[in-house]
C-alpha positions in Angstrom: -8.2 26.8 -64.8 -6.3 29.4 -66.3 -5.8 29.5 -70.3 -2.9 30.1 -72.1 -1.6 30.4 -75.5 0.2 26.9 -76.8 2.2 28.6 -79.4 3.5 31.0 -76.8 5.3 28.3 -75.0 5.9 25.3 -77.7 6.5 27.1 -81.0 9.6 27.1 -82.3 12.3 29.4 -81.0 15.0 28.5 -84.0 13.5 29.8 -87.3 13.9 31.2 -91.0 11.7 34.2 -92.3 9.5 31.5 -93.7 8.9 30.2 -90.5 10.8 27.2 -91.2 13.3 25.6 -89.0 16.9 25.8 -90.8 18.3 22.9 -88.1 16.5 20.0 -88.9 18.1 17.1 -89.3 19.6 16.0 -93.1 18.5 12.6 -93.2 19.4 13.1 -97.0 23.5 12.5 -95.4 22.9 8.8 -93.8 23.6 7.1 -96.8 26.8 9.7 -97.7 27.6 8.7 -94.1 27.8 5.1 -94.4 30.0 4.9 -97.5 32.2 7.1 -95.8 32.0 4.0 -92.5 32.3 1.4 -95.5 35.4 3.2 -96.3 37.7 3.1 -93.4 40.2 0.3 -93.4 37.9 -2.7 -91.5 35.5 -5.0 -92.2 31.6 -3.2 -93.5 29.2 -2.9 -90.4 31.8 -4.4 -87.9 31.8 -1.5 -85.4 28.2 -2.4 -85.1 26.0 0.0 -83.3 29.0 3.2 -83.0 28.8 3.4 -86.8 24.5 4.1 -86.8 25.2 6.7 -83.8 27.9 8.5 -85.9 25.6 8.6 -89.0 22.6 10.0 -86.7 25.1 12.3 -85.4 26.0 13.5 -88.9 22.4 13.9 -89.6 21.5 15.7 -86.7 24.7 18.2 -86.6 23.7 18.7 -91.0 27.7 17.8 -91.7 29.8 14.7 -92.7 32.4 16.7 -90.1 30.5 16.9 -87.1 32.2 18.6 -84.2 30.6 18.0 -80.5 32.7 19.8 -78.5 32.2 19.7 -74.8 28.0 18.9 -73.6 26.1 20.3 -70.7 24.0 18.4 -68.5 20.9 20.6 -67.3 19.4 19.0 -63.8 15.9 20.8 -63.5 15.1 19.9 -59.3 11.6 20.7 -57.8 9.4 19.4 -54.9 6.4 17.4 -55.5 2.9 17.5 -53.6 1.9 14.4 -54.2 4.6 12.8 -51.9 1.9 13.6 -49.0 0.3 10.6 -49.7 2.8 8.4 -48.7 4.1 7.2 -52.3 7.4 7.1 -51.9 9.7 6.2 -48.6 12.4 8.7 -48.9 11.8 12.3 -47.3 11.7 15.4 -49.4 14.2 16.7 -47.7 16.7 14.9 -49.9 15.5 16.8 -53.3 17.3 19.7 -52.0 20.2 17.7 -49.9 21.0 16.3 -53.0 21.4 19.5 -54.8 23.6 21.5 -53.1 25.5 18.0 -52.7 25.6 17.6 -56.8 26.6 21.6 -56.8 30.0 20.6 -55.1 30.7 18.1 -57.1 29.4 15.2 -55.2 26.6 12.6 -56.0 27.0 10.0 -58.9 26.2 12.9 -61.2 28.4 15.4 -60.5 31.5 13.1 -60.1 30.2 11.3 -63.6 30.5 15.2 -65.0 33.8 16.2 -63.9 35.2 13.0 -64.7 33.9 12.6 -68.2 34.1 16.6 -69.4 30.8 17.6 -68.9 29.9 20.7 -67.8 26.7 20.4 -65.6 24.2 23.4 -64.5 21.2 22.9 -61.7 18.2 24.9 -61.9 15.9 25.2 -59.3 12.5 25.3 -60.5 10.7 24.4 -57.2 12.3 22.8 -54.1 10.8 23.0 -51.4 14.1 25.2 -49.6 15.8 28.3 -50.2 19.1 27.7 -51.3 21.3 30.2 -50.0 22.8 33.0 -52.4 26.5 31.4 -52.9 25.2 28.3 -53.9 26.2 27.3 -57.8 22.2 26.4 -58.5 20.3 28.4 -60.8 16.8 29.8 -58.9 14.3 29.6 -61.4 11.5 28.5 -58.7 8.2 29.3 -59.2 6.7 27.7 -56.3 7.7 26.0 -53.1 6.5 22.5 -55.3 4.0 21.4 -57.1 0.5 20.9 -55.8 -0.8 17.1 -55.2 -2.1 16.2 -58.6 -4.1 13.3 -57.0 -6.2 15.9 -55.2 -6.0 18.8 -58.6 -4.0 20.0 -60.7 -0.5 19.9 -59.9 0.2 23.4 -61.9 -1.7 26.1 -63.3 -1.6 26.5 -67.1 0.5 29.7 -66.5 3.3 28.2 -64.1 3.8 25.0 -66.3 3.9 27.6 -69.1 6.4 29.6 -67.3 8.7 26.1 -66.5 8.4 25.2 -70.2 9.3 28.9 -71.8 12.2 28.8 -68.6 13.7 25.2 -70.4 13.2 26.8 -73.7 15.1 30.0 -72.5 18.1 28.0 -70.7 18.9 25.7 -73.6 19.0 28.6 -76.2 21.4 30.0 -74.4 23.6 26.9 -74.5 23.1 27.0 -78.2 24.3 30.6 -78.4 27.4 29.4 -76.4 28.2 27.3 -79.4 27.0 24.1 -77.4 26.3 21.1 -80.1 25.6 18.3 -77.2 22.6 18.5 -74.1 21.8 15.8 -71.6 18.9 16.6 -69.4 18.9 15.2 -65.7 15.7 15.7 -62.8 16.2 15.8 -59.1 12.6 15.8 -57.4 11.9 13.0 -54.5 8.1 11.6 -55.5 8.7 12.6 -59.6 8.4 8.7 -60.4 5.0 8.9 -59.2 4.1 12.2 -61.3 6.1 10.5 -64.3 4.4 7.3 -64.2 1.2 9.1 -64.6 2.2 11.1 -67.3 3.1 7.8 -69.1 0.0 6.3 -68.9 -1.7 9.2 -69.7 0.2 10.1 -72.7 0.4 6.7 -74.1 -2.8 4.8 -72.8 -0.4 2.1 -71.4 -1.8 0.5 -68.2 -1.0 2.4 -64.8 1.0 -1.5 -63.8 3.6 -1.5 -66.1 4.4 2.8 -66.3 4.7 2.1 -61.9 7.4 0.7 -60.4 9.1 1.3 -57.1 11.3 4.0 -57.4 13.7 4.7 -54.9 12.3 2.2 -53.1 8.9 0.5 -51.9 7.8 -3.3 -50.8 4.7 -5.0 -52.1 2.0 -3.0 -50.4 3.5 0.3 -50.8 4.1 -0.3 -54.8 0.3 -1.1 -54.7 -0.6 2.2 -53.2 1.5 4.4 -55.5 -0.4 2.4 -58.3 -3.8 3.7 -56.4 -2.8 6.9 -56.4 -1.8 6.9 -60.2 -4.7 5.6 -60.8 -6.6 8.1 -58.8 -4.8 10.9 -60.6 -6.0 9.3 -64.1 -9.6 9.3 -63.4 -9.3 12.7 -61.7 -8.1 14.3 -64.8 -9.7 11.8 -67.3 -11.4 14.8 -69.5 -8.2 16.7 -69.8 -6.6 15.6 -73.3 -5.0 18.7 -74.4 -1.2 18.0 -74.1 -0.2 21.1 -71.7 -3.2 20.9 -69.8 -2.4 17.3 -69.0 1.1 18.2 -68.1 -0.3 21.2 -65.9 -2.5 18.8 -64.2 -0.2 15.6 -63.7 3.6 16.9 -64.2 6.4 18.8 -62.2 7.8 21.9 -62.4 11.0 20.2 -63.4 9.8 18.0 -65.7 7.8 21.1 -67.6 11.1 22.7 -67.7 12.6 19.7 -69.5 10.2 19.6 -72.7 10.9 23.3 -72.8 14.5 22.4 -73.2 13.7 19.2 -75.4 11.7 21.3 -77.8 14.0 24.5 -77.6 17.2 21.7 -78.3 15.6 20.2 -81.6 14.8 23.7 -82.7 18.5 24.3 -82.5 19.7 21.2 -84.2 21.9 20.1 -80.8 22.0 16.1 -79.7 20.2 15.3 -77.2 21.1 12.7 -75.0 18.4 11.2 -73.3 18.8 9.3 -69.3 16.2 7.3 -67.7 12.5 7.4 -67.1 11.5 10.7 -65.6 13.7 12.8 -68.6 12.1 10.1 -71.0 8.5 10.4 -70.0 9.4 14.4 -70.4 10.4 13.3 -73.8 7.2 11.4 -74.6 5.4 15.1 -73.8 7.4 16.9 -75.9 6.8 14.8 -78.7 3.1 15.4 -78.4 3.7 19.1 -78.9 5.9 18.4 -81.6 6.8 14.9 -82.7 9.8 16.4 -84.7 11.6 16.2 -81.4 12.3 12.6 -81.6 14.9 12.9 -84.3 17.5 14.8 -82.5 17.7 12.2 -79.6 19.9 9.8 -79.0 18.4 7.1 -76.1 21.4 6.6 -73.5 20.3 3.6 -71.5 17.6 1.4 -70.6 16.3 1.9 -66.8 15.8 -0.9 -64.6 12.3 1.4 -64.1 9.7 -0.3 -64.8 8.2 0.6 -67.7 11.4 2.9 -69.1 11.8 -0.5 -71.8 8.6 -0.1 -72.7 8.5 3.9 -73.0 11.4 3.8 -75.2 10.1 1.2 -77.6 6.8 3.3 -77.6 8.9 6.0 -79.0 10.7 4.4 -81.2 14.1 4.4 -80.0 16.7 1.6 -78.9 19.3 2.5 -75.6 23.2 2.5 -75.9 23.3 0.7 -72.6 21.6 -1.3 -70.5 23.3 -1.8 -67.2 20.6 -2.2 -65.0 20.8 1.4 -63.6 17.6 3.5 -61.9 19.8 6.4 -60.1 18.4 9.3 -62.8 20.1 12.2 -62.4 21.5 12.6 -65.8 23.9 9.4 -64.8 23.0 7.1 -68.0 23.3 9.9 -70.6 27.1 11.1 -68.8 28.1 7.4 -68.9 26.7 6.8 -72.5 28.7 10.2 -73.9 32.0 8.2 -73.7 30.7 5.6 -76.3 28.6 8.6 -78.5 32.4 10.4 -78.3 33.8 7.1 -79.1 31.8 6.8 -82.0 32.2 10.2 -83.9 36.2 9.9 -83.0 36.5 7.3 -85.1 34.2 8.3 -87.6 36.2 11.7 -87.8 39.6 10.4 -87.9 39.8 6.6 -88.7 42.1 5.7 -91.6 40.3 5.1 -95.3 42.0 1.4 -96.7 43.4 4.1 -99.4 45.5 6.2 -96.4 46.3 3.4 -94.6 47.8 1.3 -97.7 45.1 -1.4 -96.8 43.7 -3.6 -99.8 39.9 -2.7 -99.7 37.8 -5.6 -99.0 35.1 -3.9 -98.4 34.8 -2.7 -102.5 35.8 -6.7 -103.6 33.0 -8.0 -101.8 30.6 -5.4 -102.8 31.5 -6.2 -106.3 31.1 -9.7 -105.5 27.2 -8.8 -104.1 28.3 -9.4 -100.1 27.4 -6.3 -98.9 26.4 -6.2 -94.3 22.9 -4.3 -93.7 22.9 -1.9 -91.2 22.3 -2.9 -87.7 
């Protein structure tokens, strides 16, 4: 297998002379944050879980102020080899159906987008299909899919280089725009199966509970996409370097999304993180660079199987849990309303002192009642 150099690819792109990041988060704010929540004219704590996603914000954006403006979803799409061996029912036609469908506005995810001011942008990064010139889809392919990772790698070093640096490259452009706010959607029919072995390998959780069914499988078929998991594993059981594991196991799409993860961080935006396959992505990047972690915000849970226990693995707790599985990017479009919500009223909700309200909040502080955060 080819080599390549890791700091080429994952380093970051955001940077002082002393090769410092200047857009970390300022943890150092949470508690300026909070008096400011304690503040406004209602009772301490009682907006629950909008005032911890405010304060996070604050953190994240380095201001008591913060400003989101309007987010971008980037869908990364690409073809998978190991569909071949039968893991998934639906045909792989439907990655690129499904594209040029979301590029006109249609699907869950591109209605969701329009509806709820979100600009979205597709990037081909290796369907299966020539899209034809016209077509609103970024072509970033570098193959016509990925190769089956239950038979070899599923990337050379040097492509899933490529898909991570082409991530990396998108997302600080979206920075330069002045963009504050990413969600990251996938399109890819079989990626379940390439994210489910990523899981288990990255986090040594059995192959049972990072498999479920996907779009879509009975008994027996479930129990042949855990076989072939499984047979990936012990293919690949030497590799433990983090990009050669995702070169072996992962998707051109989901290569491109750490890029963008790690490129995001590096430029102090939000993340907003959907379902399993973007969350597994997640759980790569974090190897790289575990920094990663703080600049997310976890949407929802997916009714995935295993998408519970990812996001507990990684620390995190979802906005929502509706019992959704679509992907796409739908869980973090439907989430922004509530994160919007949240730093609305943490922006511009009346003090007790502008709205002429007796401050109970200060009389039971002094009287020692004071609500922990949730």
């Amino acid at each position: 297998m080819d080599t390549i150099g890791v700091n080429s690819y994952t380093s970051r792109m955001s940077t002082l002379p002393n090769g410092k990041s200047n857009n970390t988060p300022d943890f150092k704010l949470a508690p300026l944050a909070r008096s400011l929540w304690d503040a406004k004219a209602k009772p301490q704590r009682s907006l629950g879980k909008l005032e911890d996603l405010a304060v996070k914000i604050a953190c994240i954006r380095r201001t008591l102020h913060p400003v989101l403006g309007r987010p971008i979803l980037l869908l990364a799409a690409a073809d998978h080899g190991v569909v071949s061996e039968g893991v998934t029912g639906s045909p792989q036609e439907i990655t690129w159906q499904q594209c040029e469908n979301f590029s006109k506005g249609g699907g869950a995810i591109g209605l969701m987008c329009a509806h709820n001011g979100i600009d979205l942008a597709i990037v081909d990064m290796g369907v299966a299909h020539d899209f034809s010139p016209g077509c609103a889809i970024l072509n970033r392919k570098i193959a016509y899919g990925s190769a089956n990772l239950a038979q070899g790698p599923a990337m050379t070093l040097a492509q899933c280089g490529q898909a991570i640096a082409t991530g990396r490259e998108l997302v600080a452009g979206y920075a330069a725009e002045g963009r504050a706010v990413i969600a990251f959607g996938e399109m890819g029919v079989g990626n379940t199966t390439v994210s489910s072995a990523l899981m288990a390998a990255f986090s040594g959780l059995p192959v049972e509970v990072c498999t479920g069914e996907g779009s879509g499988l009975d008994a027996k078929g479930l129990a042949h996409k855990r076989s072939i998991v499984q047979q990936a594993l012990s293919l690949h059981a030497n590799v433990k370097e983090p990009l050669e594991m995702l070169s072996c196991l992962g998707g051109f799409e989901i290569a491109c999304i750490v890029g963008g993860l790690l490129e995001a961080a590096a430029q102090g935006m939000v993340v907003l993180m959907d379902g399993f396959i973007t969350t597994v992505a997640l759980l790569v990047a974090s190897k790289i660079d575990p920094k990663v972690l703080d600049n997310v915000i976890f949407c929802h849970e997916s009714h995935e199987l295993g998408h519970h226990l990812l996001i507990e693995y990684l620390g995190g707790e979802a906005v929502l849990k509706l019992g959704m599985c679509l992907g796409e990017g739908t869980g973090a479009a439907l989430a922004w309303l509530v994160i919007e919500e949240a730093v609305l009223l943490f922006n511009g909700m009346t003090s007790f002192s502008q709205g002429s309200v007796t401050d109970s909040v200060s009389l039971l502080k002094a009287k020692g009642v004071q609500r922990a955060p949730y």
